[in-house]
Backbone as JSON, one array per atom type, in Angstrom:
{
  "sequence": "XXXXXXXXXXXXXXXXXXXXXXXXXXXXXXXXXXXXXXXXXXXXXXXXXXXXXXXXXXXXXXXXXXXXXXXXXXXXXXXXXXXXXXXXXXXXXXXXXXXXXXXXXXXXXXXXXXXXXXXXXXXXXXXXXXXXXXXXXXXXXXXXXXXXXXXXXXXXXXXXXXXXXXXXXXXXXXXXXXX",
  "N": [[15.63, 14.34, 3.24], [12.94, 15.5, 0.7], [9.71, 16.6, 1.38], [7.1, 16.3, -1.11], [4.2, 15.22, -0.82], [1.82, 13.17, -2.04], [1.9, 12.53, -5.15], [0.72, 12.57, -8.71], [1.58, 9.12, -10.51], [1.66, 7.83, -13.03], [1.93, 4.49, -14.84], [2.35, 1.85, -17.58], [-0.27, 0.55, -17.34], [-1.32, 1.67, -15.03], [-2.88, 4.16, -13.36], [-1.62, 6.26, -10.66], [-2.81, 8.16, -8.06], [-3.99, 10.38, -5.59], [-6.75, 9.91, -2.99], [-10.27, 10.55, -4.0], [-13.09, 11.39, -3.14], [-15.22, 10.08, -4.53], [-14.62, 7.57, -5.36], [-15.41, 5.93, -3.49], [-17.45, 3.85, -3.66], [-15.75, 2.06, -5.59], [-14.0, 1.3, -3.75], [-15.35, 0.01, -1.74], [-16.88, -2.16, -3.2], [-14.29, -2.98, -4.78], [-12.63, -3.4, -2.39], [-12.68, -3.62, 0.26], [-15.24, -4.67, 1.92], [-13.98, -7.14, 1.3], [-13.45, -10.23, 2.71], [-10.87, -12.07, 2.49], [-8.94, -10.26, 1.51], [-8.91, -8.12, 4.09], [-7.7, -9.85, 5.49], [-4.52, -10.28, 6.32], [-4.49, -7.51, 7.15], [-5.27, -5.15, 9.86], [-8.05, -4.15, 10.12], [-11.23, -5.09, 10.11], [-13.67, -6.53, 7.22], [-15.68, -3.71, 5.53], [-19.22, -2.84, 6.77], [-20.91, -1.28, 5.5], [-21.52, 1.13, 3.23], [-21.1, 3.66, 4.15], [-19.15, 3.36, 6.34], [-17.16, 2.98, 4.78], [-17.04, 5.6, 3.38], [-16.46, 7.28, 5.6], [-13.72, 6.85, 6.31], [-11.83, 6.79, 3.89], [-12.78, 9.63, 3.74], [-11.08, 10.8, 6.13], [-8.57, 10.06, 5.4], [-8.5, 11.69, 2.76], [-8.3, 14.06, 3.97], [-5.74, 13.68, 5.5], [-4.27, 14.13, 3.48], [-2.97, 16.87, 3.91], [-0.59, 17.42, 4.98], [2.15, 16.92, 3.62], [3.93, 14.91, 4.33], [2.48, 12.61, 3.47], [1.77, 9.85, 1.79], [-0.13, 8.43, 0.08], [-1.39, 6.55, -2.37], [-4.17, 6.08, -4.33], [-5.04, 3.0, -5.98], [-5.82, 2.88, -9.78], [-6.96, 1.52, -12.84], [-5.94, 1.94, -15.89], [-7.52, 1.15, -17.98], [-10.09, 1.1, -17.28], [-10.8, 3.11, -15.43], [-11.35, 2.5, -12.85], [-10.89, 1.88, -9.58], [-8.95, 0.02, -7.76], [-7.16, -0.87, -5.52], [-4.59, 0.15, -3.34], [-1.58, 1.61, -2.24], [1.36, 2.95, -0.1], [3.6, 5.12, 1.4], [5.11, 5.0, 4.7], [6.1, 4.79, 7.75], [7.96, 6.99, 8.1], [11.17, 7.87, 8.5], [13.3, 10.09, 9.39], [15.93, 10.15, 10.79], [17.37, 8.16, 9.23], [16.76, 8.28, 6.7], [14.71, 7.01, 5.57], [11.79, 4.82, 4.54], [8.82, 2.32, 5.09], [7.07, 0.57, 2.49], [4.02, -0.35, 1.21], [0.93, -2.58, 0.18], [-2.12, -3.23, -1.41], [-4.35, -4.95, -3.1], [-7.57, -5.49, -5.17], [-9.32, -8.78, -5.01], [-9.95, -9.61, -7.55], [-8.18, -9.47, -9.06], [-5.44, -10.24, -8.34], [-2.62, -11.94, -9.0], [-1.55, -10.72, -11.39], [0.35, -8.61, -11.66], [0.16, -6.17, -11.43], [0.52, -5.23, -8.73], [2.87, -5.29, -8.83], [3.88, -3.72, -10.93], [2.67, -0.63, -9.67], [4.62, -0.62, -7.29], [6.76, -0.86, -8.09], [6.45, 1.65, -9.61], [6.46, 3.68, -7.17], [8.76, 3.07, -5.46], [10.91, 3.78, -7.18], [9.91, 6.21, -7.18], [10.16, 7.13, -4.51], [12.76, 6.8, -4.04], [14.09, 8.52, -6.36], [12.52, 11.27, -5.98], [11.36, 11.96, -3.9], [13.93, 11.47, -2.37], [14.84, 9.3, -0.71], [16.76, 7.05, 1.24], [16.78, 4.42, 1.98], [14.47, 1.59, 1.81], [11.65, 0.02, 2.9], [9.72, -2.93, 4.12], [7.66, -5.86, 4.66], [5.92, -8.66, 5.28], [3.19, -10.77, 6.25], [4.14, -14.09, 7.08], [2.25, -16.09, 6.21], [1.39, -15.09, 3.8], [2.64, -15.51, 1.19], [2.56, -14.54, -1.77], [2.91, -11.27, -1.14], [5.52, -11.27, -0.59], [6.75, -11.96, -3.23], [6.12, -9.92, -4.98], [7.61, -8.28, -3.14], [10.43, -9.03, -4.02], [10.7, -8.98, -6.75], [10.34, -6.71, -7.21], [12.73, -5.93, -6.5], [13.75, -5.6, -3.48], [14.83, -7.16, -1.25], [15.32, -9.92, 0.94], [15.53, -9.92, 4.59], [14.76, -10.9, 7.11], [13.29, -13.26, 8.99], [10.61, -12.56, 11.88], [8.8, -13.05, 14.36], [5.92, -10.5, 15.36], [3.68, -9.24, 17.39], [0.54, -8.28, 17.37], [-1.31, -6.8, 20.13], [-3.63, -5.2, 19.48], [-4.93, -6.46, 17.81], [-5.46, -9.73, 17.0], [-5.51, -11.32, 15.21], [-3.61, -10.85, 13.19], [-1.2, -11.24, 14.12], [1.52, -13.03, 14.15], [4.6, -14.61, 12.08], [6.84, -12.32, 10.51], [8.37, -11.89, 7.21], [10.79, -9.75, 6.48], [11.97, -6.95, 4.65], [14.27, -5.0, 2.22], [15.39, -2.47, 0.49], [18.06, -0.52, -1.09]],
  "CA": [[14.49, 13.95, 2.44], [11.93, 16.38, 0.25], [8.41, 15.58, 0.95], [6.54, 16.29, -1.79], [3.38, 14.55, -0.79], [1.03, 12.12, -2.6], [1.85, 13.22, -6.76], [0.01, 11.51, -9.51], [2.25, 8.11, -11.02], [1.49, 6.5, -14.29], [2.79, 3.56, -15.63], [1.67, 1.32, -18.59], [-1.7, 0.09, -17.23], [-2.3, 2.37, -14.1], [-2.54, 5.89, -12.96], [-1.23, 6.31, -8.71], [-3.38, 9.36, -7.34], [-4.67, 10.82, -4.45], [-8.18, 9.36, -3.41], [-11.28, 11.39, -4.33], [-14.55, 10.65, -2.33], [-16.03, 9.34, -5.4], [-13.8, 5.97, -5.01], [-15.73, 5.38, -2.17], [-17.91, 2.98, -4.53], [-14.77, 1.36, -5.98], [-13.58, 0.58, -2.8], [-16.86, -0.65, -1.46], [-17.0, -3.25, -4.59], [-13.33, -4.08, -4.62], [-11.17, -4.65, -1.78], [-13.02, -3.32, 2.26], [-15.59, -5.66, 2.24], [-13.71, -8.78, 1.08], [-12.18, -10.85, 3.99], [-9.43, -12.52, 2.11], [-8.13, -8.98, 1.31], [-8.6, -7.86, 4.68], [-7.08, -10.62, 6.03], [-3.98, -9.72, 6.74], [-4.61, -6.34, 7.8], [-5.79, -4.63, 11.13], [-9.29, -4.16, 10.24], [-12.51, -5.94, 9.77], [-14.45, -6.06, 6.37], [-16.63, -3.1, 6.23], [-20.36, -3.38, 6.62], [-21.76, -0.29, 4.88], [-20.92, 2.34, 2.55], [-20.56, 4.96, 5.55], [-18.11, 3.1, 7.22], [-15.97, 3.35, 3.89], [-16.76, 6.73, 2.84], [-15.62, 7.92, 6.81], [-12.24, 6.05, 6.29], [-11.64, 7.95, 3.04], [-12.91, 11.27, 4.33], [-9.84, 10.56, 6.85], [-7.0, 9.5, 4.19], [-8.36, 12.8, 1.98], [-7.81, 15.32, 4.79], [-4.31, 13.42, 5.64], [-3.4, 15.21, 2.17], [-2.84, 18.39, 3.83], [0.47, 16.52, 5.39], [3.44, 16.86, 2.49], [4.95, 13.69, 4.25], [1.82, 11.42, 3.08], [2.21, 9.16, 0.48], [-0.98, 6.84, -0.24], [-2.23, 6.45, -3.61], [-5.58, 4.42, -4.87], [-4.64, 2.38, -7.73], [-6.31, 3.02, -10.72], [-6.93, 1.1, -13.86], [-6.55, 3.0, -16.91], [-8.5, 1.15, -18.94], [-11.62, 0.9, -16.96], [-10.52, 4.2, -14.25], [-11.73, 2.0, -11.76], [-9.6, 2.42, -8.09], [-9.04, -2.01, -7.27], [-6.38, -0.79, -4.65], [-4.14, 1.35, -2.85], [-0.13, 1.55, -2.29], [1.17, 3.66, 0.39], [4.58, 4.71, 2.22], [4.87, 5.58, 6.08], [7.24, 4.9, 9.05], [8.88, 7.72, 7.67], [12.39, 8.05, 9.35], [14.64, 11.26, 8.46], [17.31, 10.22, 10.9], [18.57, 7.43, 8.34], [16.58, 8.45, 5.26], [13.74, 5.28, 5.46], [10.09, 4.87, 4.57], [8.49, 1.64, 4.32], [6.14, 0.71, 1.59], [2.8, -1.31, 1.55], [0.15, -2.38, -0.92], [-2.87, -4.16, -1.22], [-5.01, -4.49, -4.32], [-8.72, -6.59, -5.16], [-8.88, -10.07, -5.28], [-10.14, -10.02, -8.52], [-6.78, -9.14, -9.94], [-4.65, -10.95, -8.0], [-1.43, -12.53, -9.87], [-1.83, -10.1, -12.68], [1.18, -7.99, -12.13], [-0.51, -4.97, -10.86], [1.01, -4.33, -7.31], [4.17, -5.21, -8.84], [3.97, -2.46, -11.55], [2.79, 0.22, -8.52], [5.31, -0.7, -6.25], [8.16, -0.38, -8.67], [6.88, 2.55, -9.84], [6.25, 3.79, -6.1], [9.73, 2.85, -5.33], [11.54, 4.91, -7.98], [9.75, 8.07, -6.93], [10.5, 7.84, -3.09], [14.32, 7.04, -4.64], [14.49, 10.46, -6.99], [11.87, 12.16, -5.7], [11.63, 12.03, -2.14], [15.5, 11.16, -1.52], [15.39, 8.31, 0.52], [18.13, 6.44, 0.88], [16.57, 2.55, 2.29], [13.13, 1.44, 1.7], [11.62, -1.66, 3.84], [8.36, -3.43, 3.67], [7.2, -6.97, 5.55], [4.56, -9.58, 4.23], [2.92, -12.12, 7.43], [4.61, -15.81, 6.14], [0.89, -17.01, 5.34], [1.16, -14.5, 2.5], [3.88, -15.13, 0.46], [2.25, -13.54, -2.7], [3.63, -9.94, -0.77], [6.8, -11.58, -0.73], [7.25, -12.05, -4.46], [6.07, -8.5, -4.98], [8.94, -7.37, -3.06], [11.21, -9.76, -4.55], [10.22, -8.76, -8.02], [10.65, -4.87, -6.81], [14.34, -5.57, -6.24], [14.07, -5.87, -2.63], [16.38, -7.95, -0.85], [15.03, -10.32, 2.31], [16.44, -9.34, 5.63], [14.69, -11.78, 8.19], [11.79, -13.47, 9.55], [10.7, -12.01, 12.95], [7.4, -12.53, 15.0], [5.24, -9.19, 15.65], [2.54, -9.46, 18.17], [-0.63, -7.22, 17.66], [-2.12, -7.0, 21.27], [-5.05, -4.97, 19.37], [-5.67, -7.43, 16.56], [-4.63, -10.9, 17.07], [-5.55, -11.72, 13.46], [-2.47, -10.85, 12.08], [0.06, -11.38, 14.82], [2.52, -14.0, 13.35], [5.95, -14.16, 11.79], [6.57, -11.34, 9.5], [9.34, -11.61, 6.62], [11.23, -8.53, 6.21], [12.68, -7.1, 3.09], [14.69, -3.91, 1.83], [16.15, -2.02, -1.01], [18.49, 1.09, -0.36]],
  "C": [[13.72, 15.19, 2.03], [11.0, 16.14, 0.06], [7.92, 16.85, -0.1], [5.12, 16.48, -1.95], [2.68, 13.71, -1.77], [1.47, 12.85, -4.37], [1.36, 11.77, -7.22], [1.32, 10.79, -10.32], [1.52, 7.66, -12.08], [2.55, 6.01, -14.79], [1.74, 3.16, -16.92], [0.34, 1.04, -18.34], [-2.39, 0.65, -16.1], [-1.94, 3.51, -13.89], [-2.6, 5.1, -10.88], [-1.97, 7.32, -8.58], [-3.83, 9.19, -6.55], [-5.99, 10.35, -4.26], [-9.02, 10.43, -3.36], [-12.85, 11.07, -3.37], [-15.24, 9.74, -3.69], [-15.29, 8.23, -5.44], [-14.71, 5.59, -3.87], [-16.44, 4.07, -2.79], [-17.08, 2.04, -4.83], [-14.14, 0.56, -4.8], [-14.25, -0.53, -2.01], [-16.68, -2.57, -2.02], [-15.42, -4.13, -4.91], [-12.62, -4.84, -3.85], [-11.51, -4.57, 0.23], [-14.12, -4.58, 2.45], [-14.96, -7.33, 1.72], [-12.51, -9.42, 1.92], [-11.05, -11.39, 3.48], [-8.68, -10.99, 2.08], [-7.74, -8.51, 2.68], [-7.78, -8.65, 5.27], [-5.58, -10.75, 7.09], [-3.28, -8.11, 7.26], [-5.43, -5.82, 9.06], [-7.44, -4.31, 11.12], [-10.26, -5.36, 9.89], [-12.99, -5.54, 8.38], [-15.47, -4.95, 6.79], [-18.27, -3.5, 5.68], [-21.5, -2.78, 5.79], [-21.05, 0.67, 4.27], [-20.03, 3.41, 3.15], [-19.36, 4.63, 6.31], [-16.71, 3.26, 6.18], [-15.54, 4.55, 3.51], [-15.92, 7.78, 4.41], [-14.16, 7.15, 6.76], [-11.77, 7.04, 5.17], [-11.78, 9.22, 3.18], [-11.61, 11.62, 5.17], [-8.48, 10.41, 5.97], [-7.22, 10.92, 3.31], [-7.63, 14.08, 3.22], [-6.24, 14.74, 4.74], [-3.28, 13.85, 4.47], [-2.35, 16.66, 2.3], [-1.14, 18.51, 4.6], [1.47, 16.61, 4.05], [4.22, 15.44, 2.96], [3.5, 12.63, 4.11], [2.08, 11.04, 2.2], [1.34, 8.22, 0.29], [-2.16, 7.84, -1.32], [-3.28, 5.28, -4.01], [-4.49, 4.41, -6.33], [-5.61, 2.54, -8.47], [-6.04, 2.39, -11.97], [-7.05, 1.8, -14.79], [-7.6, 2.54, -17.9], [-9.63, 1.04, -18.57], [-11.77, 2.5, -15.76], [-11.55, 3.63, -13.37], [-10.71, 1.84, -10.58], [-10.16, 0.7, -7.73], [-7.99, -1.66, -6.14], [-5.53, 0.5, -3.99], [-2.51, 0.71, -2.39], [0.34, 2.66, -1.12], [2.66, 3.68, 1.28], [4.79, 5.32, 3.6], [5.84, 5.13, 6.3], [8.02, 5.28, 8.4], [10.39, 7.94, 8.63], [13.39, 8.99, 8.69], [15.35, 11.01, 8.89], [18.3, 9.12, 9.64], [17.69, 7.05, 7.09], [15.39, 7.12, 4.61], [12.46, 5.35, 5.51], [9.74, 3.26, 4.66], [7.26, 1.68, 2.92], [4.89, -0.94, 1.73], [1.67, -1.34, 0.68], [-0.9, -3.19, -0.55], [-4.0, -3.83, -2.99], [-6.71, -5.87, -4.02], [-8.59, -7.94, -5.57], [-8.92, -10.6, -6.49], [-8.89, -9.89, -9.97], [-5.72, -9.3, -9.64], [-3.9, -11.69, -9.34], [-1.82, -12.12, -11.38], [-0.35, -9.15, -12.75], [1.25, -6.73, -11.85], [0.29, -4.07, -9.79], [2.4, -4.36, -7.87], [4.81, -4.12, -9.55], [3.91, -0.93, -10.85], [3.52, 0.13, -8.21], [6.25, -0.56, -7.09], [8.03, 1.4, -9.21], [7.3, 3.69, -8.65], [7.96, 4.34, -5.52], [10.5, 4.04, -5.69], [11.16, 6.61, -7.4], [10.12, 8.08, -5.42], [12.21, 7.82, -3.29], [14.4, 8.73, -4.93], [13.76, 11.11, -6.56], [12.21, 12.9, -4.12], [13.35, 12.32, -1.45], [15.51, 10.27, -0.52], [16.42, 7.7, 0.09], [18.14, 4.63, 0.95], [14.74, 2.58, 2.51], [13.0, -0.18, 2.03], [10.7, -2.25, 4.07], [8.82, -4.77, 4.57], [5.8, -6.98, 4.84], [4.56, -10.69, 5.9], [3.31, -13.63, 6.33], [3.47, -16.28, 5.78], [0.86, -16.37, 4.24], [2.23, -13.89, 1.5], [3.59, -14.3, -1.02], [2.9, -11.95, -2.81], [4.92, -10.07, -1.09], [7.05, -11.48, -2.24], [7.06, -11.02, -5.1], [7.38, -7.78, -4.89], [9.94, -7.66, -3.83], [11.58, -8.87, -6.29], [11.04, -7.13, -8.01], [12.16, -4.87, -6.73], [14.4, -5.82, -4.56], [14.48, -7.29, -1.78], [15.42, -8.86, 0.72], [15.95, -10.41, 3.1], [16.54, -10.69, 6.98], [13.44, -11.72, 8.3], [11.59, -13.53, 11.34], [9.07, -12.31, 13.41], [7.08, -11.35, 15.61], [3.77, -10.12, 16.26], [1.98, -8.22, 18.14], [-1.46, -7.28, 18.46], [-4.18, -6.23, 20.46], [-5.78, -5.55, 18.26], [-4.4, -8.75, 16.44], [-4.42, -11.74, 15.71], [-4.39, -12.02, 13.17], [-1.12, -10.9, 12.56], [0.24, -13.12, 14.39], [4.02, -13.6, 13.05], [5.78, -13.8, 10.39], [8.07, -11.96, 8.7], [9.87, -9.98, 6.38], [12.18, -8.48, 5.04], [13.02, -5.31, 2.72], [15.1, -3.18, 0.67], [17.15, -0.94, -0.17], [18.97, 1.16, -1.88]]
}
């Protein structure tokens, strides 16, 4: 694999980049405080600005890392940041990242994550050099699922994951691949 790290993506309706502290607003307003969004993720809505802009202060330093890979989404026509896309459990022995998205509710079934994530895709393909890319959606949220689907990826199996430090979101996960 050749990390790279985080490079800027455009497609037809969004720019992928690195986050900036000034998103901290955008984020605020679109997608940390709203519980459906968090929902199936490990945190709590947040309660104050500070608690967003120290989360971001954290994800900017993680820049300095060549194997990061998490981009805010960006709208081009408004350059407003509604989400973020992002690939980890990097694995060099057999060439594997997954990938993971989340965007604002207010733009749900628009087409959005599916446009990221394909473009996402493609660059950890030619760019990066991976060789298998692998993602999971909790079964209450099949929306993820048709994302992947859409992306080309392939479903593998549905598996329960238990999160002893957030019971929230322990359930049965679908799993899903490309290579």
């Amino acid at each position: 694999m050749k990390h790279v790290g985080t490079q800027t993506i455009e497609t037809d309706r969004l720019i992928l980049r690195k986050y900036e502290m000034t998103d901290a607003n955008d984020m605020f307003q679109n997608w940390v405080t709203d519980p459906e969004v968090s929902r199936f993720w490990g945190w709590e809505p947040h309660k104050d600005i500070l608690e967003t802009k120290s989360l971001l202060s954290g994800w900017i330093h993680e820049y300095t890392d060549l194997r990061t890979y998490h981009w805010v989404i960006v709208l081009k026509n408004t350059l407003q940041a509604v989400g973020y896309i992002y690939l980890n459990e990097i694995n060099e022995a057999d060439q594997s990242v997954s990938v993971h998205f989340l965007l604002s509710r207010k733009l749900w079934n628009q087409g959005i994550v599916t446009e990221a994530c394909k473009s996402v895709l493609e660059f950890a393909f030619n760019t990066i050099d991976v060789k298998r890319i692998h993602s999971r959606h909790h079964i209450d949220n099949p929306a993820s699922g048709k994302v992947l689907r859409k992306c080309g990826m392939q479903y593998v199996q549905t598996t329960y994951m238990h999160y002893p430090d957030c019971e929230q979101i322990s359930g049965n996960y679908c799993f899903y691949e490309i290579t």
